[in-house]
C-alpha positions as CSV (number, residue, x, y, z in Angstrom):
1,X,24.4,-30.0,-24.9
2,X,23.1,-26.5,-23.7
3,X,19.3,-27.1,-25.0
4,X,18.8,-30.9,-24.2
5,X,20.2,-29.7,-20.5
6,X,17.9,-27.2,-20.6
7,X,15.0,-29.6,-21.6
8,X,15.7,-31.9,-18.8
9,X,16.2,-29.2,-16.0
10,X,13.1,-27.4,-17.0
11,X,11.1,-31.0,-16.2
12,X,12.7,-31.9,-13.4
13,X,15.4,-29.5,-11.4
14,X,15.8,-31.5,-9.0
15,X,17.6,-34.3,-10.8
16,X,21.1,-35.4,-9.6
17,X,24.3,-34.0,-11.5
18,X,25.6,-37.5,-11.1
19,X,22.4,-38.6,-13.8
20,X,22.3,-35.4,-16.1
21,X,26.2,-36.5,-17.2
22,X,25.3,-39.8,-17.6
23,X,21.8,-38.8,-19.7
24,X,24.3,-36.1,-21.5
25,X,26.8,-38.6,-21.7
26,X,29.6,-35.8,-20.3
27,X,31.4,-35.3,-17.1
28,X,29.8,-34.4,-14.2
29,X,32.3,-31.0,-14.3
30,X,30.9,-29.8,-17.3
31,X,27.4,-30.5,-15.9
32,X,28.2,-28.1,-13.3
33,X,29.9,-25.8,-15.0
34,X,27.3,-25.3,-18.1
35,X,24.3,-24.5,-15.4
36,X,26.8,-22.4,-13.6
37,X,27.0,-20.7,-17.1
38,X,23.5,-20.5,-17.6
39,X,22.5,-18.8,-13.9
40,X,24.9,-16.6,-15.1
41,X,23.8,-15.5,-18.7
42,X,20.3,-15.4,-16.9
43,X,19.1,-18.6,-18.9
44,X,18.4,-19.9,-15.9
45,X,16.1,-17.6,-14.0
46,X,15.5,-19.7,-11.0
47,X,14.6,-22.9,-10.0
48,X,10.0,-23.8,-8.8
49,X,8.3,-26.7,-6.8
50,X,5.1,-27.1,-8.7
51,X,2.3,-27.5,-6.3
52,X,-1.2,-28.4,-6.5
53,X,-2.6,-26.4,-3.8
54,X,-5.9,-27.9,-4.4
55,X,-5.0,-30.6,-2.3
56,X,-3.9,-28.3,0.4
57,X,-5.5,-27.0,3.3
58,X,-4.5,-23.4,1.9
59,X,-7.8,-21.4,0.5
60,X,-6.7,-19.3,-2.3
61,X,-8.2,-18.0,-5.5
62,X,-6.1,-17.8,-8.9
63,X,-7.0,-15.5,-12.0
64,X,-6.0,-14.2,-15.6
65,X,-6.3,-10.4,-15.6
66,X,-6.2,-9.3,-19.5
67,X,-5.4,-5.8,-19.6
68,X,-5.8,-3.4,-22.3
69,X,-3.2,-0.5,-21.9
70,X,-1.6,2.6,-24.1
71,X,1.4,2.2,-24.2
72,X,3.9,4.8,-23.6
73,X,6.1,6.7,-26.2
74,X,9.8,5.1,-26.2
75,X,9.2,3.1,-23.5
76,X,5.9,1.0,-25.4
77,X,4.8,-2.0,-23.2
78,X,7.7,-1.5,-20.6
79,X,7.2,0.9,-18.1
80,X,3.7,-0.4,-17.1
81,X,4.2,-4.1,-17.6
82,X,7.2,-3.4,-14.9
83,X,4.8,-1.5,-12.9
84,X,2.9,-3.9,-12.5
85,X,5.2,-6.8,-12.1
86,X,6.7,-5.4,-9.1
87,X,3.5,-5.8,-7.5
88,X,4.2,-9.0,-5.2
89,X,0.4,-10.4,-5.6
90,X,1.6,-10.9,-9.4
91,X,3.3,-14.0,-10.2
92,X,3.3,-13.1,-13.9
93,X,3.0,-10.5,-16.5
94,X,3.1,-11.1,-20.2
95,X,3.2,-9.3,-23.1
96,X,0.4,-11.1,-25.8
97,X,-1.1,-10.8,-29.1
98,X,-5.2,-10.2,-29.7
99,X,-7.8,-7.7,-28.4
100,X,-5.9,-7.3,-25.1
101,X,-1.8,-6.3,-25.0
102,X,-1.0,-7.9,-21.2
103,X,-2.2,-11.0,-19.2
104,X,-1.2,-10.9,-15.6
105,X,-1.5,-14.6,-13.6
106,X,-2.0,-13.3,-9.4
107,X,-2.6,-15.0,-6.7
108,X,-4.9,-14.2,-3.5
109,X,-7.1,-15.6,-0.4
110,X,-10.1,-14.8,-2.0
111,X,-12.1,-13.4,-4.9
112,X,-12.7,-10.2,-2.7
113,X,-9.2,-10.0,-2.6
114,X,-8.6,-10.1,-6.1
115,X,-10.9,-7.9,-7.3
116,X,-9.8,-5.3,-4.8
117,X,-6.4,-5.7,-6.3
118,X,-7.6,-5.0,-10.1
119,X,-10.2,-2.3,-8.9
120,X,-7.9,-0.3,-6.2
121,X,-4.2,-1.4,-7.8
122,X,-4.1,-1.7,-11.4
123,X,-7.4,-0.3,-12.9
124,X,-6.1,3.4,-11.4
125,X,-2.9,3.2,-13.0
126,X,-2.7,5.8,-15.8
127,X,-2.7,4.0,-19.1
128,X,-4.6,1.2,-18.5
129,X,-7.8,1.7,-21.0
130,X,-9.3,-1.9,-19.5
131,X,-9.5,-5.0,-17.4
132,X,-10.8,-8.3,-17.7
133,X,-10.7,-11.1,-15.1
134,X,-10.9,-14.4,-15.3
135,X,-10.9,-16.6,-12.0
136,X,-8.9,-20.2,-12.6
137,X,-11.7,-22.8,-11.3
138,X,-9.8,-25.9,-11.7
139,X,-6.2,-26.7,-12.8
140,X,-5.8,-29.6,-15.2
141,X,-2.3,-29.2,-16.4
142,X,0.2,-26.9,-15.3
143,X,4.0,-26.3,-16.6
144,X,3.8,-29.8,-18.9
145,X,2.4,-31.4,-15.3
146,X,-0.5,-33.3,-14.9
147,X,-2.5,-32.4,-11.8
148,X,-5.7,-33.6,-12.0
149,X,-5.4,-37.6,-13.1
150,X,-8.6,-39.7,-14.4
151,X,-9.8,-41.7,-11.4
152,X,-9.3,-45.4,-12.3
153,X,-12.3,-47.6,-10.7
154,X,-10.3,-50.4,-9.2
155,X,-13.5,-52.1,-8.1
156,X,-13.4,-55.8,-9.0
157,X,-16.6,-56.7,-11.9
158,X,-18.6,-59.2,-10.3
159,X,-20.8,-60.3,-13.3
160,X,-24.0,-63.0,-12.7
């Protein structure tokens, strides 16, 4: 029950208790109590509201910083993956396979800002050998979600 739980919760969070028992054909109890068990065992990690900011008023600039670092005897990718993580323009820091060892996903107001975060923040720190920055020009599909749908002509054809 755990994983199928999981599955539905990681699509939609928001969904009643009430209808994941009756999906999971379990009481509404054990509903409860396995995501109770889950926050706990930090399977759960926390619950997001996707938004497309695009179709906000809010400016703001995405990127993918790949970062090329040394890592650091006993401690390998650690230490500076947390270093940089704690930085709250970050929203993510992964550890990845290929010519670079970390991809960072950030968030800022503008590509100024951005770049002064990778030149002035991370570039300086010691063990990073390289940068690479990638600025996010349009999102398509984000977290298994849709956000940019086909536009459907719903114009009548008049034909002669």
């Amino acid at each position: 029950m755990r994983e199928e739980l999981l599955r539905i919760i990681e699509k939609n969070s928001r969904i009643d208790l009430k209808e994941l028992a009756v999906i999971l054909g379990v009481e509404e109890i054990d509903v409860a109590n396995a995501l109770a068990d889950l926050e706990t065992e930090g399977v759960i990690c926390g619950y997001h509201t996707l938004i497309d900011w695009e179709k906000t008023s809010l400016e703001q600039v995405s990127a993918l910083i790949e970062v090329r670092v040394t890592p650091q005897r006993g401690q390998g990718f650690d230490h500076i993956a947390e270093r940089i993580y704690k930085y709250p323009e970050v929203n993510a820091v992964y550890l990845i396979s290929g010519g670079y060892d970390l991809l960072i996903t950030l968030e800022g107001k503008s590509l100024k800002e951005i770049s002064a975060f990778v030149s002035d923040k991370l570039a300086p720190l010691e063990s990073i050998l390289s940068t690479a920055t990638h600025f996010i020009l349009k999102k398509y599909k984000d977290h298994g979600t849709v956000l940019s749908k086909k536009h459907v002509d719903q114009r009548e054809k008049i034909t002669p």
